[in-house]
C-alpha positions in Angstrom: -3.0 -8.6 -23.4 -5.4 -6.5 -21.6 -6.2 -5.3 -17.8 -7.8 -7.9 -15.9 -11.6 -7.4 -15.2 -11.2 -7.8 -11.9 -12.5 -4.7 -9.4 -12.7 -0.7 -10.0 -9.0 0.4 -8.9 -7.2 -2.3 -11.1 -8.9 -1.1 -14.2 -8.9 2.5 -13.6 -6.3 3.9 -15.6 -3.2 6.2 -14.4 -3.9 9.6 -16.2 -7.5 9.3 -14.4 -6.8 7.9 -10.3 -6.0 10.4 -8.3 -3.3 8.2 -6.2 0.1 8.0 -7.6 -0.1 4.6 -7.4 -2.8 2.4 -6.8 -3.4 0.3 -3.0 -1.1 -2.4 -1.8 -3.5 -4.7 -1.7 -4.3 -4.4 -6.2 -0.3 -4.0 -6.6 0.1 -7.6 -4.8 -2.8 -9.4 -6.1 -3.1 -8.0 -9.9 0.6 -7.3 -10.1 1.3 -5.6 -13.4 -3.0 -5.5 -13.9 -2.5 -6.7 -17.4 -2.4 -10.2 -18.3 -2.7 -12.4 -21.7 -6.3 -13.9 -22.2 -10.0 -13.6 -24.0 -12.7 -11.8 -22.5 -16.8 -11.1 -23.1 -18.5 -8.3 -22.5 -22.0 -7.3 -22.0 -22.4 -3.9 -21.9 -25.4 -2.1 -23.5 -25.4 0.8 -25.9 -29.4 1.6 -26.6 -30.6 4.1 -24.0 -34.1 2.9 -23.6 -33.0 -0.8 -23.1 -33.7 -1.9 -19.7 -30.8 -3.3 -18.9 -28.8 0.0 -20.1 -26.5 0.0 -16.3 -25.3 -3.3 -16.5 -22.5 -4.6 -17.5 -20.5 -7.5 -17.2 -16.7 -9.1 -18.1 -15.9 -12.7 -18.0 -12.5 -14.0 -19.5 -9.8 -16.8 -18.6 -6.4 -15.7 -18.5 -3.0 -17.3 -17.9 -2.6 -16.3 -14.6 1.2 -15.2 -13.9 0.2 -11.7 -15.2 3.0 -9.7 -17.7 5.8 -9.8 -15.1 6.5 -13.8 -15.6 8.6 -15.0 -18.4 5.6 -17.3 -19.7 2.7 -19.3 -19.1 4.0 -22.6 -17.3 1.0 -24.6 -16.7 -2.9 -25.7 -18.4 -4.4 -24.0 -15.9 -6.1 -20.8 -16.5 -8.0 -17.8 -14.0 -11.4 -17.4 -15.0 -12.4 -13.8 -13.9 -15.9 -11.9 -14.0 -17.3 -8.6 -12.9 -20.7 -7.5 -12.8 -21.1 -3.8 -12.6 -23.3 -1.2 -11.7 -23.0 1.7 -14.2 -23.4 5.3 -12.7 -27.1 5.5 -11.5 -28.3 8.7 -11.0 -30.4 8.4 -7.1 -31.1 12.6 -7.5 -30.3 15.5 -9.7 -26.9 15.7 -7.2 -25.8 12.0 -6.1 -24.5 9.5 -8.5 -23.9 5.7 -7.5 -21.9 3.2 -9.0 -21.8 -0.7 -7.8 -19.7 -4.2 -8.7 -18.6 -7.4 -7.3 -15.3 -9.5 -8.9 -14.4 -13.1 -9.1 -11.0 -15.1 -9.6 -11.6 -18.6 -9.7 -7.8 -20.0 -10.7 -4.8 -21.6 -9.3 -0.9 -23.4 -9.7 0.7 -26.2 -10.6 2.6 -27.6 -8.0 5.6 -29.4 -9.3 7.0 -30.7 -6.2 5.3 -32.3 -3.2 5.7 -29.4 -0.9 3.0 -27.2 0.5 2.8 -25.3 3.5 0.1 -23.4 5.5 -0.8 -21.6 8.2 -2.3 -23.9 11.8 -2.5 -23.5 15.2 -0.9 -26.5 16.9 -0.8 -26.2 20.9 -2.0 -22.6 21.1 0.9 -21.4 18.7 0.3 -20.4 15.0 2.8 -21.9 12.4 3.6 -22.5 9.0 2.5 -26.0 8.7 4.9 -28.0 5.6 2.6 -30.5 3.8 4.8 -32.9 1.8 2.9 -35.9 1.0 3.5 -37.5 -2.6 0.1 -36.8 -4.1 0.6 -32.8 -3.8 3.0 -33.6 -6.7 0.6 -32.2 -10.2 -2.2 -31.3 -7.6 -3.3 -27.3 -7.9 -2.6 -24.7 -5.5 -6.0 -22.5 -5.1 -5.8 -18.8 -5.9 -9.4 -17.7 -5.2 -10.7 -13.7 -4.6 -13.8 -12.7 -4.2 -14.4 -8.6 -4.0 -16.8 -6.0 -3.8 -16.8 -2.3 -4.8 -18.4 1.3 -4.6 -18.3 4.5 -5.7 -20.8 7.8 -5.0 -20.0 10.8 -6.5 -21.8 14.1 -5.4 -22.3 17.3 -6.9 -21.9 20.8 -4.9 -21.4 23.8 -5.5 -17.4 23.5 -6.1 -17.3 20.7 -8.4 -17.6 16.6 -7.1 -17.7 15.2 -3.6 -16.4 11.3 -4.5 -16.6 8.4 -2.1 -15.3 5.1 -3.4 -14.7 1.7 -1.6 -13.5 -1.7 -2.0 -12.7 -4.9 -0.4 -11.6 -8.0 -1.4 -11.1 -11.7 0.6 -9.8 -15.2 -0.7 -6.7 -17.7 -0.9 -3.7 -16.6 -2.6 -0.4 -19.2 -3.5 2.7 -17.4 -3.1 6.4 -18.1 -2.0 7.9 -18.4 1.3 8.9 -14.7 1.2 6.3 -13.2 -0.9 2.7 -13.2 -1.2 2.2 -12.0 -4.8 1.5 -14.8 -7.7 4.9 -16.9 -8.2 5.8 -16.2 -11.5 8.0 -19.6 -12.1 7.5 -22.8 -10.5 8.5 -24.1 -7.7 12.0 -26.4 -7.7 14.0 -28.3 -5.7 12.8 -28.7 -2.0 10.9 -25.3 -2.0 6.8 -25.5 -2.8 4.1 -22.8 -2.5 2.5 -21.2 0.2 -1.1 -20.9 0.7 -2.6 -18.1 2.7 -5.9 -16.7 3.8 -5.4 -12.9 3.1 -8.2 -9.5 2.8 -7.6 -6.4 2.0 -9.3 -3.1 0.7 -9.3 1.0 0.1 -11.6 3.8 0.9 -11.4 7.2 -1.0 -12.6 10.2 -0.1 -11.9 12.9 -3.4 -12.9 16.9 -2.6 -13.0 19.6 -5.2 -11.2 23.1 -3.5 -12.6 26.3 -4.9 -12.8 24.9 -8.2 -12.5 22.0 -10.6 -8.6 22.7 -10.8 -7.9 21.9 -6.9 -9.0 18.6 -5.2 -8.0 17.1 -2.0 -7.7 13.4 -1.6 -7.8 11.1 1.3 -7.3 7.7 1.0 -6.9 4.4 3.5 -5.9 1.2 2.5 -4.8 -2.3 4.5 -3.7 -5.0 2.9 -3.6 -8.6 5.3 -2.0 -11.4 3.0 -2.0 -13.9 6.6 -5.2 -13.4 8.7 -4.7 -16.4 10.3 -1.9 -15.1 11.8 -1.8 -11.4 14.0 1.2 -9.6 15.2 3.5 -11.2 18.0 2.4 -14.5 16.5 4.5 -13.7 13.3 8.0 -15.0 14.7 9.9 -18.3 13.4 8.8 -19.7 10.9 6.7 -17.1 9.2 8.5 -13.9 6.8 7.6 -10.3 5.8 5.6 -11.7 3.0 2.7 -12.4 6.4 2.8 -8.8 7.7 -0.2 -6.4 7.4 0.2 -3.1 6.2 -2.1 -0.1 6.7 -1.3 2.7 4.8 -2.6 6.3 4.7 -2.8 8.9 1.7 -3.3 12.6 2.1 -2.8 14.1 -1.4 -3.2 17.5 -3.3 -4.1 17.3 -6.8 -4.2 20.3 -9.2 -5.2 20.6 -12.6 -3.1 23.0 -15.1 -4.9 21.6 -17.9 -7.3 18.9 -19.2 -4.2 16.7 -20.0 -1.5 18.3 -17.0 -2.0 18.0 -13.4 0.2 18.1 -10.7 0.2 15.7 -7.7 1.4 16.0 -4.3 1.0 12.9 -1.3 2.4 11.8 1.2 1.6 8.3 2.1 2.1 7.1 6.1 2.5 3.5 6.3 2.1 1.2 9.2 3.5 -2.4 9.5 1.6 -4.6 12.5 4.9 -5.3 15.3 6.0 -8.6 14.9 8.5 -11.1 16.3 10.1 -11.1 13.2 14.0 -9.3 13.0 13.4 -5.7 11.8 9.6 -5.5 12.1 9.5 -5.7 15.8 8.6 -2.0 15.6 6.6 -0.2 12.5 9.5 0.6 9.4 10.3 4.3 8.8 9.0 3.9 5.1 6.5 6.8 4.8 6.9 7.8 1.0 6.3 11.7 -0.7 5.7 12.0 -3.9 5.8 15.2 -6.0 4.6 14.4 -9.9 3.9 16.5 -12.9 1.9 14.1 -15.0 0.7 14.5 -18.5 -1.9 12.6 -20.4 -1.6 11.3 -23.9 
């Protein structure tokens, strides 16, 4: 039971991201981050070898992550990353690189399906419920890409990091993370186009102890369907959200910091009842946080 090697934000620990909490987009799609499976790793320790700044993860896991009750069909997510390891470009800038891959999916136990078309000009949650869906697999498949350049001043570390990730994702009717039970009775999954991804911008202030962090992050799970298209027939689980992250970070110790954010979150308007305007669900968050 290990953190998925899927991206940078997923894997980068709580003690060390700046963010009280890490984007929408990796809560949804790597819910819990840890799931039960085998990995390999090639990652080299001799400093003259050549290949010294890469490294790379591939490992099948069960799929439903920690938060489901158990593993409920054969099928398995086979994930890899290949990473750049920081590569000093100067004396001053210092750039770090990967790309991710899920290659997995669901058993669907009943015949039903749905999806998102456009019939006549209107976009719709199309229900597929021919026999042969019955023991077929419902595609989860993300592809993603990351960044990070880190740059030394005078004050301590300018950091700018990035990623973005596109694929298919099964969920339920009203939610786009990874079902965590199978599907029963007339219900069946829901297959959506979704992409997402963060942008940090991390400032030292006077000294190591103080940094200011910025940080932007959407999160689509539908991008086949936009705004006033998302009426009957579609749910909250197809709205976009863009949220942004203004924080103040400072450091009492090398294990105690304190963090301060406010995070201003945007809903697209809908058709839908309640999210015809943008939700008054900005969040603060005041934490003293030790490390262990």
């Amino acid at each position: 039971m290990f953190a998925r090697p899927f991206g940078y934000e997923v894997n980068l620990s709580s003690s060390d991201r700046e963010s009280p909490e890490r984007g929408r987009m990796s809560q949804i799609l790597m819910k819990g981050e840890r799931d039960l499976g085998a990995m390999v790793s090639f990652d080299v320790r001799k400093k003259a070898h050549r290949l010294k700044y890469l490294k790379m993860d591939l490992g099948f896991f069960n799929g439903q992550g920690i938060n489901a009750a158990g593993d409920f069909d054969n099928k398995k997510d086979l994930i890899g990353h290949i990473a750049l390891k920081p590569y000093s470009l100067s004396g001053k800038v210092t750039l770090s690189a990967g790309a991710s891959l899920l290659y997995g999916g669901l058993l669907q136990n009943t015949k039903f399906v749905s999806s998102t078309l456009a019939a006549g000009g209107i976009k719709k949650q199309q229900l597929d419920s021919s026999v042969g869906n019955k023991g077929q697999y419902s595609p989860r498949r993300y592809n993603g890409v990351d960044a990070q350049i880190r740059i030394k001043n005078q004050k301590g570390y300018t950091e700018l990091r990035a990623e973005y990730i596109t694929g298919i994702q099964t969920g339920t009717s009203n939610n786009s993370e990874t079902p965590v039970a199978l599907a029963t009775g007339n219900n069946g999954f829901y297959k959506r186009n979704f992409n997402g991804a963060y942008f940090y911008f991390i400032q030292h202030l006077f000294s190591l102890k103080h940094q200011l962090v910025i940080k932007y992050d959407w999160y689509d799970p539908n991008t086949k369907v936009k705004g006033k298209e998302i009426g009957a027939g579609f749910t909250a689980a197809d709205i976009q959200y863009n949220t942004l992250n203004i924080g103040y970070l400072y450091h009492l110790s090398d294990h105690t910091k304190m963090v301060l954010f406010y995070a201003i979150v945007k809903n697209e308007q809908t058709n839908l009842p309640g999210f015809t305007n943008d939700v008054k669900d900005d969040v603060v968050t005041c934490r003293l946080q030790f490390r262990f």
